[in-house]
DOPAVEX-223556 format. One record per atom (N, C-alpha, C, O): residue in three letters; x, y, z. Coordinates in steps of 0.001 Angstrom, whole numbers, plus 500000, padded with zeros to 6 digits. Layout:
! DOPAVEX-223556
ALAXYZ/...
***
This chain:
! DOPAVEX-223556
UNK523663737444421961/UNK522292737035422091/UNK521741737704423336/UNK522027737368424485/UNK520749738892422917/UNK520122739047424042/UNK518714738534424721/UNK517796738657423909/UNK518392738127425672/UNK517275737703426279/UNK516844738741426937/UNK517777739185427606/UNK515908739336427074/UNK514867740278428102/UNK513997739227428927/UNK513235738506428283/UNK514062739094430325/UNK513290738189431285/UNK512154739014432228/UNK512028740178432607/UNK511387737736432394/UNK510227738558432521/UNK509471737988433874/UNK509748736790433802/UNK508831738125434834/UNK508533737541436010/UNK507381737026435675/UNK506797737994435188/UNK506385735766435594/UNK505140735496435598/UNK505015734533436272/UNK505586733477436001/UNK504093734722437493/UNK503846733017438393/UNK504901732718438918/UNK505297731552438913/UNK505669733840439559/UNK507147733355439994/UNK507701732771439362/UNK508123731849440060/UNK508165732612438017/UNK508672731986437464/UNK509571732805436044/UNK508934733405435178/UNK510528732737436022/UNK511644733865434885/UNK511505733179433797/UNK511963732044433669/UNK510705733946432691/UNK510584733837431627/UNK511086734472430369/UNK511008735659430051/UNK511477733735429880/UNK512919734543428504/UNK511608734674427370/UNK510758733875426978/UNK511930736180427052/UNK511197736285425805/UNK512350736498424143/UNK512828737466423552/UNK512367735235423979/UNK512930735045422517/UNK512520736153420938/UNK511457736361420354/UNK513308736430420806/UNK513258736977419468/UNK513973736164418032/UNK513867734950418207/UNK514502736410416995/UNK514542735502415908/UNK515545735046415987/UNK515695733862415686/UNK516547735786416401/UNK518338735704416702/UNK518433734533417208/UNK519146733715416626/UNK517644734113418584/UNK517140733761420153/UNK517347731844419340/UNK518083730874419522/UNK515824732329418161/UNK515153731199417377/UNK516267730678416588/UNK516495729539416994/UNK517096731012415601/UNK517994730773414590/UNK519192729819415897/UNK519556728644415848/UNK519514730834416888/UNK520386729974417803/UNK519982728465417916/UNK520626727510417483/UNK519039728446418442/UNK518547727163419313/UNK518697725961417584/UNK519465725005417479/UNK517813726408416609/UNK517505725482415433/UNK518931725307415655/UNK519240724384416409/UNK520009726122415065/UNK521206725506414619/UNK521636724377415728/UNK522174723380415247/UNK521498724401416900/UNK521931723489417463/UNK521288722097417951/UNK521604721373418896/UNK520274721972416980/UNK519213720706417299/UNK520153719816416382/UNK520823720415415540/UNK520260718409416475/UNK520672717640415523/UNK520057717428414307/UNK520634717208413242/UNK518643717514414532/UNK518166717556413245/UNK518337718298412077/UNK518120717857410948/UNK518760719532412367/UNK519781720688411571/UNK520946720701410935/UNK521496721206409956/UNK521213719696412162/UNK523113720022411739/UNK523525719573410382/UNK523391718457409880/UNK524130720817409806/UNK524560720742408082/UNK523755721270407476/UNK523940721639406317/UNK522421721466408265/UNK521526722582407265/UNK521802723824407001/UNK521830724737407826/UNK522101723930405388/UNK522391725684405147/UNK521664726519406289/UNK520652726280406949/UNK522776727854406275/UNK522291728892407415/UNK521303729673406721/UNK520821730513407481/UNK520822729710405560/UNK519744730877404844/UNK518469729539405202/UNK517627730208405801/UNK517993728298405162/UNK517336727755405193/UNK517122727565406925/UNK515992727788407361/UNK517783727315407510/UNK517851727378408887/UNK517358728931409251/UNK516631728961410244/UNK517573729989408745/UNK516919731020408871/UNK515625731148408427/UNK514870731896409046/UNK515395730789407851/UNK513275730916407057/UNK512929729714408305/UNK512369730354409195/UNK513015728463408668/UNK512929727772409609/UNK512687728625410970/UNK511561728632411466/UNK513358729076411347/UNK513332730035412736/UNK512395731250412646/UNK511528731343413515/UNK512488732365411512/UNK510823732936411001/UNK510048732103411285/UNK509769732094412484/UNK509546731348410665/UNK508470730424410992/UNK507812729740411829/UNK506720729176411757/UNK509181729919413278/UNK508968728835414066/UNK508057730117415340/UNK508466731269415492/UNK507051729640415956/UNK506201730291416950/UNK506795730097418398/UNK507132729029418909/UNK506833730965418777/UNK506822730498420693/UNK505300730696421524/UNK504908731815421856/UNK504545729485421790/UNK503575729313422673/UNK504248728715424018/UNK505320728207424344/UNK502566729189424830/UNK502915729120426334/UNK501928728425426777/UNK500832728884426454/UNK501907727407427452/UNK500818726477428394/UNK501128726372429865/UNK502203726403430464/UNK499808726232430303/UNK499687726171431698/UNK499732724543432046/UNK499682723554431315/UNK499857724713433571/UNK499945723366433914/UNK498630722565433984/UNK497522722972434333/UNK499044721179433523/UNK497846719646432996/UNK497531720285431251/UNK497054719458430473/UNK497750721423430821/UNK497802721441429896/UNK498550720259428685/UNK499519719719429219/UNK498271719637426886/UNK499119718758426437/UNK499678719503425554/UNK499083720296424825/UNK501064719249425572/UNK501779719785423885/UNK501440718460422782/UNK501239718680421587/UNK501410717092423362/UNK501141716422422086/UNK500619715124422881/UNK501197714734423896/UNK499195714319422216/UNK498344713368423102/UNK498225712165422386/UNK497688712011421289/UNK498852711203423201/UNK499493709701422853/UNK498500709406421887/UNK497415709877422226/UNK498464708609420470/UNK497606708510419547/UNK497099709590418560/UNK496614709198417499/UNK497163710763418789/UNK496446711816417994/UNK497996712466417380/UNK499019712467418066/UNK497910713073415769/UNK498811713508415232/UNK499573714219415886/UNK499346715041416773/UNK500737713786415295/UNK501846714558415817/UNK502795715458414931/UNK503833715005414450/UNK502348716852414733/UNK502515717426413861/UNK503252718733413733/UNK503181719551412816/UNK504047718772414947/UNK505023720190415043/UNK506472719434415956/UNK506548718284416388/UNK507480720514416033/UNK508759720234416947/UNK508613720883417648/UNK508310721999417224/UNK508727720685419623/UNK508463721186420209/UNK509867721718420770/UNK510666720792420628/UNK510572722965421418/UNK511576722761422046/UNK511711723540423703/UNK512562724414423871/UNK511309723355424200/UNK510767723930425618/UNK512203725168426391/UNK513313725153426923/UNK511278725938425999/UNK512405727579426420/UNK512137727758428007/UNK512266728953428272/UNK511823727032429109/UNK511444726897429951/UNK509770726361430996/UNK508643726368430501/UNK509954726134431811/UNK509253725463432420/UNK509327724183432484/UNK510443723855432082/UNK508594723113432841/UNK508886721766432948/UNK507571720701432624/UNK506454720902433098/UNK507926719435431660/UNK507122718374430982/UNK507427717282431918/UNK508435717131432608/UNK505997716281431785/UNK505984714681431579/UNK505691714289430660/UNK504799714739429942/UNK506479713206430423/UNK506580712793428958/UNK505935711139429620/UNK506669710253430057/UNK504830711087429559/UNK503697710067429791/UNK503177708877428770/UNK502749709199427661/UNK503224707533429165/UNK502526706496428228/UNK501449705530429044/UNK501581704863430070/UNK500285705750428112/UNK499284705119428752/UNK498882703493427771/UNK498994703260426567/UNK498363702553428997/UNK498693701373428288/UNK497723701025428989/UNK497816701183430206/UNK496576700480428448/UNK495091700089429095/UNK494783700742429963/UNK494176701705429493/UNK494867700834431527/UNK494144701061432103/UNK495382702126433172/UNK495030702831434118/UNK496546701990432768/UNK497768702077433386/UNK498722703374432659/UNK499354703311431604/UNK498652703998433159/UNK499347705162432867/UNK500955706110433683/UNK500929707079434441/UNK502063705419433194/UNK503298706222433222/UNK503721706731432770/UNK503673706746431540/UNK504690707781433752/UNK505748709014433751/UNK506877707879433191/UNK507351706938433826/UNK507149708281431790/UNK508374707841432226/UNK509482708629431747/UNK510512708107431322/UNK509277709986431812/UNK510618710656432462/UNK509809712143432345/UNK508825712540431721/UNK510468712552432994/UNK510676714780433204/UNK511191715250432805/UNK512298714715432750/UNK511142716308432270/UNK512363717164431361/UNK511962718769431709/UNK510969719175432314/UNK512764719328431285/UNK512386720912431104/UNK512928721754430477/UNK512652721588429289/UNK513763722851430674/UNK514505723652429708/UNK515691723130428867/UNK516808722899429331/UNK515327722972427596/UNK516055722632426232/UNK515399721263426007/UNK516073720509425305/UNK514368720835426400/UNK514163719232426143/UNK513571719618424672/UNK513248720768424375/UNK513491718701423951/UNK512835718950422407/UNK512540717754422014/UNK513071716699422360/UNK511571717949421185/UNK510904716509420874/UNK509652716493419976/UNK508930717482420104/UNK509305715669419197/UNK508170716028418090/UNK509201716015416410/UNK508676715855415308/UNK510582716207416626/UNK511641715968414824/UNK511120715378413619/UNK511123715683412426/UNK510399713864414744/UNK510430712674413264/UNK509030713484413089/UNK508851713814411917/UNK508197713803413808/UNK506871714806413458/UNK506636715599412316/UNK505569715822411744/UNK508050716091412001/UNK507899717499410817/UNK508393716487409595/UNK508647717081408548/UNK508548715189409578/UNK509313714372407955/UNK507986713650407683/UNK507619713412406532/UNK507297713316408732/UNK506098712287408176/UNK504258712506408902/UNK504061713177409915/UNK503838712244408616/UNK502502712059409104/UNK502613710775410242/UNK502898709643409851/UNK502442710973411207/UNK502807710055412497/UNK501530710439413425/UNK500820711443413381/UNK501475709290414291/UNK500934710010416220/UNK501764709642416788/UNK502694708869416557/UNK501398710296417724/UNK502549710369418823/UNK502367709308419706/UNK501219708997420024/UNK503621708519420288/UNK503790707256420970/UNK503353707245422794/UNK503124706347423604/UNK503399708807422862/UNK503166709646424478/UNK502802710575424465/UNK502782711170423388/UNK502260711279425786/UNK501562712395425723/UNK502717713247426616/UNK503374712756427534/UNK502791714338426234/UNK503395715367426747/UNK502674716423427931/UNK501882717364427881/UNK503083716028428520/UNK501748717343430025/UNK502933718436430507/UNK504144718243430609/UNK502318719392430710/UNK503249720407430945/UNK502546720275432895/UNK501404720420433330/UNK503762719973433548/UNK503800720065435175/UNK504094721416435547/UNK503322721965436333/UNK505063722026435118/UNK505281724231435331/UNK504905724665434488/UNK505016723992433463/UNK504230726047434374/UNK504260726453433017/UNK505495726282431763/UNK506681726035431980/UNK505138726396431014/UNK506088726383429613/UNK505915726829428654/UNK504785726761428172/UNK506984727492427949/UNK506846728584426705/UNK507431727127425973/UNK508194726378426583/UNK506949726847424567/UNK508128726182423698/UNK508456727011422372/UNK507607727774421912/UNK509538726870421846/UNK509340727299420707/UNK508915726386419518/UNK509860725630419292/UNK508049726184418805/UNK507304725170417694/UNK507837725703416576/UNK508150726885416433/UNK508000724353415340/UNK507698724881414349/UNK506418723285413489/UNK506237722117413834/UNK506108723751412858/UNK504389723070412018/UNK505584721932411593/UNK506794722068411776/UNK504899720782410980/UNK504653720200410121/UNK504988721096408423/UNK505954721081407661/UNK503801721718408397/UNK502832722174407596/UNK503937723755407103/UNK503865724353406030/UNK504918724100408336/UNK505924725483407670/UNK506964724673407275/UNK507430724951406170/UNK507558723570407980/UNK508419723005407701/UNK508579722189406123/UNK509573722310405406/UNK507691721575405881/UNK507253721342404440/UNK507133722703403144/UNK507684722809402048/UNK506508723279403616/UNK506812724088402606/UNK508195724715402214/UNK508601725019401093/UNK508858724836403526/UNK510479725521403505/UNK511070724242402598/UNK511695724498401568/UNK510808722586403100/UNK511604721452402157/UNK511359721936400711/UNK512263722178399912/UNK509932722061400444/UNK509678722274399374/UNK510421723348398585/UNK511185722920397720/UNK510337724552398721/UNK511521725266398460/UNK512813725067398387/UNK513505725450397444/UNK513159724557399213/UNK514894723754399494/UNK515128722627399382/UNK515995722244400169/UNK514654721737398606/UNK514292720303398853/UNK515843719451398995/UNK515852718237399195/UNK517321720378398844/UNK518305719291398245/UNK518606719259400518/UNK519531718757401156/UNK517449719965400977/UNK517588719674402968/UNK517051718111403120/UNK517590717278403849/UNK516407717981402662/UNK515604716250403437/UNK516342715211403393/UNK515912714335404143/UNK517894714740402463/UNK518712713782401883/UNK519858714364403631/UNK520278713451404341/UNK520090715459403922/UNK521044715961405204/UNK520171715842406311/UNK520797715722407364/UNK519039715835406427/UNK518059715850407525/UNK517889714107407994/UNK517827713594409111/UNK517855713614406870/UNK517046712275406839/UNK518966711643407577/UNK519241710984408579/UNK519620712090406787/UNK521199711350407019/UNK520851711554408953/UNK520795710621409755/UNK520652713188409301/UNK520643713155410505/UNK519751712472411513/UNK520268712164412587/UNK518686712242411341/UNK518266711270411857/UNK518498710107411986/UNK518559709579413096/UNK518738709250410484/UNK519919708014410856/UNK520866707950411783/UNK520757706952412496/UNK521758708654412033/UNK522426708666412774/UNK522594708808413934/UNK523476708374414675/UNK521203709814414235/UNK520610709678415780/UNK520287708767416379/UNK520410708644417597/UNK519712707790415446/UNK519002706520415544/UNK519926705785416233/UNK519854705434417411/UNK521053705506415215/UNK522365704408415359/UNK522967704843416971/UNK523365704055417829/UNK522880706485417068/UNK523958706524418832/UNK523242706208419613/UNK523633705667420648/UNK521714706497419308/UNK521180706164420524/UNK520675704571420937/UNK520592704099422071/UNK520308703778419368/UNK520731702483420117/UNK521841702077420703/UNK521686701634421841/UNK523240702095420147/UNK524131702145420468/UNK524263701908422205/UNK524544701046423038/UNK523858703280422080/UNK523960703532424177/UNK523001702803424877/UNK523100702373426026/UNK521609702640423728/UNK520695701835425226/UNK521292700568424995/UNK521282699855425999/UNK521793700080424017/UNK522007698467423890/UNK523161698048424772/UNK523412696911425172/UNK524088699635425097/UNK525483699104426262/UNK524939699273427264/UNK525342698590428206/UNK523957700107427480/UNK523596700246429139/UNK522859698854429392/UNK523232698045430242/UNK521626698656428439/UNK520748696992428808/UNK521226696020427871/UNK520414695422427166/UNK522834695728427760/UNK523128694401426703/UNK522074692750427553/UNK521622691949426734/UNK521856692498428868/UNK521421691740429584/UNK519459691594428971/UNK518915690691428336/UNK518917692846429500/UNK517980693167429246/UNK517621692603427695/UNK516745691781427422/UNK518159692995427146/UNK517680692900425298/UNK518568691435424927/UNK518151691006423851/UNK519331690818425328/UNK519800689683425279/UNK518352688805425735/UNK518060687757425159/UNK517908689108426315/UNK516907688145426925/UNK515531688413426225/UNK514731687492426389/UNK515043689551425424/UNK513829689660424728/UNK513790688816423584/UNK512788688801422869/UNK514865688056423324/UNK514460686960422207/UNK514482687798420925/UNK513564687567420138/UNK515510688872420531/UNK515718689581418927/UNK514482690673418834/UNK514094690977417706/UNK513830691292420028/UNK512737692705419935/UNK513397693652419561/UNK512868694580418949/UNK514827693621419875/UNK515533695211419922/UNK515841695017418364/UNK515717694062417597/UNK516493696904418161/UNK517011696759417085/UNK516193697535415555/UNK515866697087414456/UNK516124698645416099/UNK515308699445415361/UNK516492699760413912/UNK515995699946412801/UNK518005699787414088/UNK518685700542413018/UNK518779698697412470/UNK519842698359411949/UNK517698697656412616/UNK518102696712411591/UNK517873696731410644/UNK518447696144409727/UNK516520697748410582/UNK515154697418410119/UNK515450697803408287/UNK514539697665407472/
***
């Protein structure tokens, strides 16, 4: 895999090609087990855009309609709640986010602000559907993978806050549902 880097704003920027793209998909969970010829039309498809900083990749309430996977620079991943607005966390190179975005018609729960510049690589809603459509026996391995994302990651928040969620009176508990 080669990368060519590039200086902009003091800042080293990898310019991705398809090879670059096919890498990264295969290793998202949402992939994993997806044929490599379908995982390939996926990575064609998928764009690399670049935003400046206070710029949004995706704005709490308004559709949420691509996967974002950030090839550098750095996000807040922000929730605003009346009048009150938190960070509640930072991320930057390899963070990804927007998955359940490309299976359903959703908005998004937070807004994404880019704090450094950032290239991500995207792919639509709207390419991603058509590739199911073509390949449709992917959404039954996709959908499995998300289940299962679901299950580790309650899993872990429920051992880190067993106290916490013991005490919300039965709120937790999204893989009950």
């Amino acid at each position: 895999m080669s990368l060519s880097t590039d200086q902009r704003d003091g800042h080293s920027v990898k310019a991705c090609g398809f090879n670059d793209h096919l890498d990264i998909l295969r290793e998202l969970p949402l992939f994993t087990g997806v044929p490599l010829d379908v995982v390939k039309v996926l990575a064609y498809l998928s764009t690399v855009e670049t935003f400046a900083v206070g710029e949004t990749l995706c704005d709490q309430g308004e559709p949420l309609d691509r996967c974002c996977y950030v090839l550098c620079g750095e996000v807040a991943v922000v929730r605003t709640s009346g009048d009150c607005e938190a960070t509640m966390l930072q991320r930057g190179e390899s963070y990804c986010f927007g998955g359940l975005g490309l299976l359903a018609a959703t908005k998004a729960v937070y807004t994404v602000r880019v704090t450094a510049p950032v290239q991500c690589l995207t792919l639509t809603r709207e390419k991603f559907l058509k590739t199911a459509e073509r390949f449709p026996a992917i959404l039954p391995k996709i959908l499995g993978n998300v289940v299962e994302h679901i299950f580790r990651w309650e899993e872990a928040f429920l051992s880190a806050h067993a106290e916490e969620c013991a005490g919300r009176g039965g709120e937790m508990g999204l893989s009950l549902f």
